[in-house]
Structures are given as structure tokens and as C-alpha cells.
C-alpha positions as CSV (number, residue, x, y, z in Angstrom):
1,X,-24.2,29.5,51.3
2,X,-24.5,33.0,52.8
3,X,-28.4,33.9,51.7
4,X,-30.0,37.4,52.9
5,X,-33.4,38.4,52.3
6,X,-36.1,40.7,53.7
7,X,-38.9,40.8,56.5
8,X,-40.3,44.1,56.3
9,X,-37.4,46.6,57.8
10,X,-35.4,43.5,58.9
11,X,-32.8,41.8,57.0
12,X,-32.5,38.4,57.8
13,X,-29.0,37.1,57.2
14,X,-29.1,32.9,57.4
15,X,-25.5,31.3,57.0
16,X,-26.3,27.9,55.3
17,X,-22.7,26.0,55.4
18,X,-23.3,23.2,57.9
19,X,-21.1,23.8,60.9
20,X,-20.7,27.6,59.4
21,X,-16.8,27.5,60.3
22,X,-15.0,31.3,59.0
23,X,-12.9,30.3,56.2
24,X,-12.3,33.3,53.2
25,X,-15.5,32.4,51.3
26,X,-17.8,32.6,54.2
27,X,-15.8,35.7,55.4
28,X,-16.3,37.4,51.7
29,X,-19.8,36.3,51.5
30,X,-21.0,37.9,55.0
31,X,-19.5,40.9,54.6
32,X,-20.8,41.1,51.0
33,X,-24.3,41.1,53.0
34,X,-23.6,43.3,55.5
35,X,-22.3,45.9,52.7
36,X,-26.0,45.7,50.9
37,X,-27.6,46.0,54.1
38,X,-25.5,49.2,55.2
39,X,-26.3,50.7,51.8
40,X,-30.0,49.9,51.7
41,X,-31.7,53.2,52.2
42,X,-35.0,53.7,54.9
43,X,-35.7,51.9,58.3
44,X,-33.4,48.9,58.7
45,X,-32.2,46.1,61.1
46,X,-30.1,42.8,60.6
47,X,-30.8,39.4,62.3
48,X,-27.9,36.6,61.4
49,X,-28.8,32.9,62.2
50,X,-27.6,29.8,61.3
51,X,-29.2,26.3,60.6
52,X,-29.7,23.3,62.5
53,X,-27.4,22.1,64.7
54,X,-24.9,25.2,64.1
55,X,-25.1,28.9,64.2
56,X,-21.4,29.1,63.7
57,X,-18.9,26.8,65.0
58,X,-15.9,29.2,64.8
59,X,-13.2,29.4,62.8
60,X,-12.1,26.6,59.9
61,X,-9.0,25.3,61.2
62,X,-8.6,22.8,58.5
63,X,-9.2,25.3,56.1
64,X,-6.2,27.8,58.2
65,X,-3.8,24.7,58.2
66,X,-3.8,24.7,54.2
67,X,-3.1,28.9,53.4
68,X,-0.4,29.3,56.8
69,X,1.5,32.4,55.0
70,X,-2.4,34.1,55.2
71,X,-3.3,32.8,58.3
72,X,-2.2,36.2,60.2
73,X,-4.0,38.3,57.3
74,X,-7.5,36.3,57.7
75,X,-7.2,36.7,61.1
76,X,-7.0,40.4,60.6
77,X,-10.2,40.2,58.6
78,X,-12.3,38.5,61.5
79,X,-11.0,40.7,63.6
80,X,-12.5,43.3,61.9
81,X,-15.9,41.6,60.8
82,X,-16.2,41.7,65.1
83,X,-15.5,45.3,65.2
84,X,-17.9,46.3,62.0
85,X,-20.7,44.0,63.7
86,X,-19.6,46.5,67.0
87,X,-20.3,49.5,64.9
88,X,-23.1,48.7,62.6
89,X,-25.2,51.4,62.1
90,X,-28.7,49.5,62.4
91,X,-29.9,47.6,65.0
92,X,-28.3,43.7,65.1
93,X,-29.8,40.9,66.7
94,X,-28.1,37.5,66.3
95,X,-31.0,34.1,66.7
96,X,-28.5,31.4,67.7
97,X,-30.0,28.7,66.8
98,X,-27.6,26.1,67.4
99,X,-24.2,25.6,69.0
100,X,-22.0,28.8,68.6
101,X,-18.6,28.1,69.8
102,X,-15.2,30.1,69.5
103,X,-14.7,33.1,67.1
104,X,-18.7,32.1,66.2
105,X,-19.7,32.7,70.0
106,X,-17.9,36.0,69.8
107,X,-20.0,36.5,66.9
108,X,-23.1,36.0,68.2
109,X,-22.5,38.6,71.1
110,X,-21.2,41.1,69.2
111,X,-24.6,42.3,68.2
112,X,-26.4,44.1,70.0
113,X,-29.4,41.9,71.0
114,X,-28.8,37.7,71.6
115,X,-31.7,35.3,71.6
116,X,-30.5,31.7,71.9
117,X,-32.5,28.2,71.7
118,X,-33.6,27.3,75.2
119,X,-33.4,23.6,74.7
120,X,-30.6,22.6,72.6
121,X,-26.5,24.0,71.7
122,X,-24.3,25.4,73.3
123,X,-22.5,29.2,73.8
124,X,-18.7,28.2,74.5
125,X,-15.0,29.8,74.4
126,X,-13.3,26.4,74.4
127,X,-10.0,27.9,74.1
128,X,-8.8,27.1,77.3
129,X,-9.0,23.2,76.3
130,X,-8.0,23.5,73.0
131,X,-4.7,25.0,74.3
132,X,-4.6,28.3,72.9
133,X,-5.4,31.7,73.9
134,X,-8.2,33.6,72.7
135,X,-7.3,36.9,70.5
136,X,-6.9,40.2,72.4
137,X,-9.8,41.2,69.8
138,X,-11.9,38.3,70.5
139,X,-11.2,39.5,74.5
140,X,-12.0,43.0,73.7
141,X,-16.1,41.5,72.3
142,X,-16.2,39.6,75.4
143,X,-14.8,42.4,77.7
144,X,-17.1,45.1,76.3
145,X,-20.3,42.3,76.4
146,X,-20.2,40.2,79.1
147,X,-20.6,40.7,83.0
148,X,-17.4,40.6,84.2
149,X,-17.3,37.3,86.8
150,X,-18.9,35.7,83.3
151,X,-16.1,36.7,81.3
152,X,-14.1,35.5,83.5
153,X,-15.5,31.9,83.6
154,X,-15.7,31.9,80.3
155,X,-12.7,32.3,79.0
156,X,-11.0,30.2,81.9
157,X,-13.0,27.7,82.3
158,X,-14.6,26.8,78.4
159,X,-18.0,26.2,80.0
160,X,-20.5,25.5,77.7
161,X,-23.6,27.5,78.6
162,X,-27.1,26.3,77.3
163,X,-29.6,29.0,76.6
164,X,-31.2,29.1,80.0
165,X,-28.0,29.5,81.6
166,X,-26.5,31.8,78.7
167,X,-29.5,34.4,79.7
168,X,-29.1,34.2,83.4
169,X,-25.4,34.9,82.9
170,X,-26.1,37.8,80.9
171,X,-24.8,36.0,77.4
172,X,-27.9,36.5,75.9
173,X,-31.0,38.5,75.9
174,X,-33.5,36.0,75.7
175,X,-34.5,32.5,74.8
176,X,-37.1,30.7,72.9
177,X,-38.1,27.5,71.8
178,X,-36.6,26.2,68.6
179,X,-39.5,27.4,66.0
180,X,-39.3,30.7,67.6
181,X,-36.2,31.5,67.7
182,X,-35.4,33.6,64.3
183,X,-39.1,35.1,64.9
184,X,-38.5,36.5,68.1
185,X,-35.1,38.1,67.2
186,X,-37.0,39.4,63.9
187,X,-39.6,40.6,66.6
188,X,-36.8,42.2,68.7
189,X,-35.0,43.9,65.6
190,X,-38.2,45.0,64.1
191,X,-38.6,47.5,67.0
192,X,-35.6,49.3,66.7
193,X,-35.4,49.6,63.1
194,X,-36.5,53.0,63.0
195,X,-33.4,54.7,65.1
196,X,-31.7,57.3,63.2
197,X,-28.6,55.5,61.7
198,X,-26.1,58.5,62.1
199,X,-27.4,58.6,66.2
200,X,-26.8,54.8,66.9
201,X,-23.8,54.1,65.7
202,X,-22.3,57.3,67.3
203,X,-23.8,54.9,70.3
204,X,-22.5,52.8,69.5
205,X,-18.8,54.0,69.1
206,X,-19.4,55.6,72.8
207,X,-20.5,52.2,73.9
208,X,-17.7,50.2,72.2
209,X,-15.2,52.3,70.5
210,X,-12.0,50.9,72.6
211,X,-13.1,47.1,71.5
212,X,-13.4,48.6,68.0
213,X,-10.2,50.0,68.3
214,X,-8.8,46.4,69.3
215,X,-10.8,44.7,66.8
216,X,-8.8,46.6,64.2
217,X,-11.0,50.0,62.5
């Protein structure tokens, strides 16, 4: 389940399916919430998070082995979720709560603001062992977000970076303990939910148009 609900300005976004894996219905039910948020009139921000163990553990590939002849079409969608999350004309913060691995780590950075759990999970491209390349979208987030010599161990090497070491490699913003995870992204969203919408995602396309471009819009 994809719910969204209200702090104040902030929207909170919580994805609620276990390991949170893309798969059409999760796909269709996010961007459902990101279209009510867009259209919501006044000071706004967005914060996504998952639950438990998971914030998102990438894409569903059980679910992609079953609808092949779509495969390439779905694809297409995420690519474009990445490069809409790029965009967004509020202020995104992504509390990763849990492990975020894959297309769900290069979710997690495409917002603008990261805090991850200090303790437990795990920020990972495990491409490299799984033996197949990551997406020249999925590159293009990781290019436009990440220092470069982190990018490049990244995607080479499929570390998996715990929250102390995803901040000092420039993955994420901050960290906090597990009960203060969602509240200090709120916190962090909160203060920006007042830029002018128009301003910041022209920004925003100065910041990241070319991975945009990649990402598909």
C-alpha cells in the first residue's frame, strides 16, 4: 500500500509493501501521490519512506519475469518516475529507513535531500554482482548526485554503504537514529516548503536537466 497524508506543508509519502520492490501497481500508486501533491495549492514539500526493514528494495524481478513483452515499457515508466522525482517542483526529501538497493537506491537519491538510518540497512547498486549493467538513466541519477570517485565505487564495486558511511561519501545528507528518521527529513522538508514552485524547479532543470533528459521527459 502506497498511503500519503499531511504534516503541516509536508506531505509524507510512506510505501507500505514489505520489501517495496517497483512492480506496475506500486509504480501507478506513487505516481498517483506525487500527481495530488503537485496539484495541492500553497506551501508544499514531499518526504517518501518506507517501513521496517525496507525503504525500497528495487525493482520486482519476479513480477518482470511474468509480463516480458512489457518489460521494456515499465522500464520506460521508472525511468521517468527518476526524472519527475529530478524535477519536482517542491522540495523532496527521501527518510530511508531501511535497506534501499538498486532502482530503490537511485530512488532515494533522486530527491533532493537524503537522511538514512545510522544503525541499520544498507544504500547499494548491486548490479555489478548480479551481472547486469545498471540503466544509462539509473547512471544519469547517480552521475548528476553523487561525488564522482563515489560513483565510481558504486557502481563497480556494489558496496553496500551503511548510513554513517553513506553521509561521509556524500550519498546522503544526514543520518539519524531509527525513531528519528521520518522526523528529521519532515524537519528538513518543512524548511524549504515555502520556495516559489515556478523558481525551484527551473533549479532544478538547470541543476539536472541532462539526467532528465536521459531519464526520459
Amino acid at each position: 500500500m502506497i498511503d500519503l497524508d499531511r504534516d503541516s506543508d509536508v506531505w509524507i509519502l510512506r510505501m507500505e509493501e514489505g520489501e517495496n520492490r517497483f512492480n506496475r501497481r506500486w509504480l501507478g500508486a506513487v505516481n498517483a501521490a506525487l500527481d495530488r501533491v503537485e496539484a495541492a495549492e500553497g506551501p508544499a514539500a514531499l518526504v517518501t519512506t518506507g517501513e521496517r526493514k525496507f525503504y525500497t528494495n528495487g525493482m520486482d524481478l519476479d513480477w518482470l519475469a511474468t509480463v516480458s513483452a512489457e518489460a521494456d515499457g515499465f522500464l520506460a515508466e521508472v525511468n521517468r518516475l527518476f526524472a519527475r522525482l529530478l524535477g519536482f517542483p517542491v522540495a523532496t526529501a527521501a527518510a530511508v529507513n531501511g535497506h534501499a538497493f538498486g532502482a530503490g537506491a537511485v530512488l532515494a537519491v533522486a530527491h533532493d535531500l537524503v537522511v538514512m538510518r545510522e544503525d541499520r540497512g544498507y544504500w547499494c547498486l548491486p548490479e555489478a554482482d548480479l551481472g547486469f549493467p545498471i540503466t544509462p538513466a539509473m547512471f544519469a541519477v547517480i552521475a548528476a548526485k553523487l561525488p564522482g570517485r563515489t560513483a565510481q565505487e558504486a557502481i563497480l564495486t556494489g558496496r553496500r554503504y551503511g548510513g554513517l558511511d553513506a553521509a561521509a561519501a556524500g550519498i546522503v545528507h544526514q543520518v539519524a537514529s531509527e525513531d528519528q528518521v521520518l522526523a528529521r527529513a519532515v524537519q528538513l522538508a518543512a524548511g524549504l516548503a515555502t520556495k516559489e514552485r515556478r523558481t525551484l524547479a527551473e533549479h532544478k532543470r538547470m541543476l539536472y536537466g541532462q539526467a532528465i533528459k536521459t531519464c526520459g521527459a
